[in-house]
BARO-102102 format. One record per residue (C-alpha): residue number from 1; residue in one letter; x, y, z; chain. Coordinates in nm, 2 decimals. Each point is the difference from the previous one (the first is absolute). Example, Ala and Ser with C-alpha at 12.3 -4.5 7.8 and 13.67 -1.06 7.14 Angstrom:
<rs>
R   nr  rest       X       Y       Z  kette
R    1     A    1.23   -0.45    0.78      A
R    2     S    0.14    0.34   -0.07      A
</rs>
This chain:
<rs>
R   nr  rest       X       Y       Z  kette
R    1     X    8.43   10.10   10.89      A
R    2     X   -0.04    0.33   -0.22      A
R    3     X   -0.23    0.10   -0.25      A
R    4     X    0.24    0.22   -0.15      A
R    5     X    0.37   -0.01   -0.06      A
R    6     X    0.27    0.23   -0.18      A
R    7     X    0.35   -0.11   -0.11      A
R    8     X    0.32    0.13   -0.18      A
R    9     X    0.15   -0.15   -0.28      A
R   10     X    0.30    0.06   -0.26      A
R   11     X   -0.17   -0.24   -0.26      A
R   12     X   -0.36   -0.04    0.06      A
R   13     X   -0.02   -0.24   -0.29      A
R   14     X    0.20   -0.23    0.21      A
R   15     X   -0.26    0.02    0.29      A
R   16     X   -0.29   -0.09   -0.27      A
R   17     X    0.19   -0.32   -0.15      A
R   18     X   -0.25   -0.24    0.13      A
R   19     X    0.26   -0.14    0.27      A
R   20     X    0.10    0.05    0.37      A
R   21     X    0.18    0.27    0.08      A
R   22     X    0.16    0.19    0.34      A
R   23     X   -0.18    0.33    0.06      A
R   24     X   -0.02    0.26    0.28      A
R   25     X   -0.36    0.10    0.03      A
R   26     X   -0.10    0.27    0.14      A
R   27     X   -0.35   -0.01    0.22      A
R   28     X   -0.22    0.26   -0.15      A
R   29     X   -0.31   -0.06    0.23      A
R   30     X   -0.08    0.30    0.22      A
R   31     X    0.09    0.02    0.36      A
R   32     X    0.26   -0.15    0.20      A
R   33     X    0.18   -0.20   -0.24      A
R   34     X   -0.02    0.23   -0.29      A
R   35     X    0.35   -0.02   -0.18      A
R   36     X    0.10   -0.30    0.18      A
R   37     X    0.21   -0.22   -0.20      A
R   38     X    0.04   -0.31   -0.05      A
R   39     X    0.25   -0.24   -0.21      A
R   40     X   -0.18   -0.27   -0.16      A
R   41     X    0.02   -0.27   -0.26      A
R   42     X   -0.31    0.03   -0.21      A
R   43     X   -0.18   -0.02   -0.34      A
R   44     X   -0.12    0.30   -0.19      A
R   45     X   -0.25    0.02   -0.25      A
R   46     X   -0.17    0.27   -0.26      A
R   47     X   -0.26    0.06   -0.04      A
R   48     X   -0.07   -0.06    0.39      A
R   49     X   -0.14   -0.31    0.13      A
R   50     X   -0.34    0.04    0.21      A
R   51     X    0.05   -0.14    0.32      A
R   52     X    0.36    0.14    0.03      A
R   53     X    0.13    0.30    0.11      A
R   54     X    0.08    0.31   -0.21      A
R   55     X    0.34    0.08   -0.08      A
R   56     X    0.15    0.36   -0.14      A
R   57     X    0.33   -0.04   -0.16      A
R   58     X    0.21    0.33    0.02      A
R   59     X    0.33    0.07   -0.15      A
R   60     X    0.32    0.02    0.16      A
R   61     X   -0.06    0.36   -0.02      A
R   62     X   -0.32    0.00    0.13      A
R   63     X   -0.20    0.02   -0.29      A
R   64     X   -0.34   -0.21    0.02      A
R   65     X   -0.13   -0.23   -0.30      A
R   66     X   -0.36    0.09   -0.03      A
R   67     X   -0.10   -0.36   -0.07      A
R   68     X   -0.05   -0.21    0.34      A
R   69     X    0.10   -0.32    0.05      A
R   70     X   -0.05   -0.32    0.22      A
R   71     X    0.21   -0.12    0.28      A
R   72     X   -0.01   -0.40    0.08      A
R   73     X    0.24    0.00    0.32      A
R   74     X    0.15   -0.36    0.00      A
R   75     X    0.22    0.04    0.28      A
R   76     X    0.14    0.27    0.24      A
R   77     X    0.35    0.09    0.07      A
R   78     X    0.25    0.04    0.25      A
R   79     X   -0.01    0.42    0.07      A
R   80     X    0.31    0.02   -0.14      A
R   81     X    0.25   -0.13   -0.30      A
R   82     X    0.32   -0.12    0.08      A
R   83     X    0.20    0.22   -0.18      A
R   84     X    0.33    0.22   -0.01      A
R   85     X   -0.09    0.33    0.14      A
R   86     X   -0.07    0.25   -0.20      A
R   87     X   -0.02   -0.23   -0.29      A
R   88     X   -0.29    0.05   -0.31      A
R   89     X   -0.32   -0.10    0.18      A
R   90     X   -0.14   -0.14   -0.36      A
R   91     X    0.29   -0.24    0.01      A
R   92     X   -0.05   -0.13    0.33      A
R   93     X   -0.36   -0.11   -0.07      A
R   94     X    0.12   -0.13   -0.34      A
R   95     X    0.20   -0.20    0.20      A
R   96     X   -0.27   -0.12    0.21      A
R   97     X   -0.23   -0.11   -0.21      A
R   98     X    0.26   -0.24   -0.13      A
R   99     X   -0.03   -0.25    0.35      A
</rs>
């Protein structure tokens, strides 16, 4: 597991609810695996949580919140979302989270 994670968000309020929700992380660990992502159901909390890893919330745009975050990962996710193609990604985890 990472120490450090980054993700992209439309409503970043959403994310900090308190709740599970579908992300894509992206690893942000040096090496190998640096920008791998990952789809996950998880848990995120600010201020950050010792013990957990860090996450970054950027915009859809790119744009990083300069207040980190904690990532509780509860479960991992099939690599991809069913999905029509070419469809809003956003939705498609919306959707997922749902099951």
């Amino acid at each position: 597991m990472s120490n450090e994670y980054e993700t992209f968000a439309r409503d970043p309020q959403r994310l900090l609810s308190g709740r599970e929700v579908v992300l894509t992380l992206r690893d942000l660990t040096p090496g190998r695996r640096k920008y791998r992502g990952v789809n996950v159901r998880a848990v995120v909390s600010r201020p950050p949580r010792s013990g957990e890893p860090r996450l970054w919330i950027r915009s859809v745009v790119g744009n990083r919140d300069p207040q980190p975050c904690s990532v509780r990962i509860v479960e991992e996710l099939p690599e991809a979302f069913t999905a029509v193609p070419y469809s809003d990604f956003f939705q498609a985890m919306e959707r997922a989270e749902r099951r």
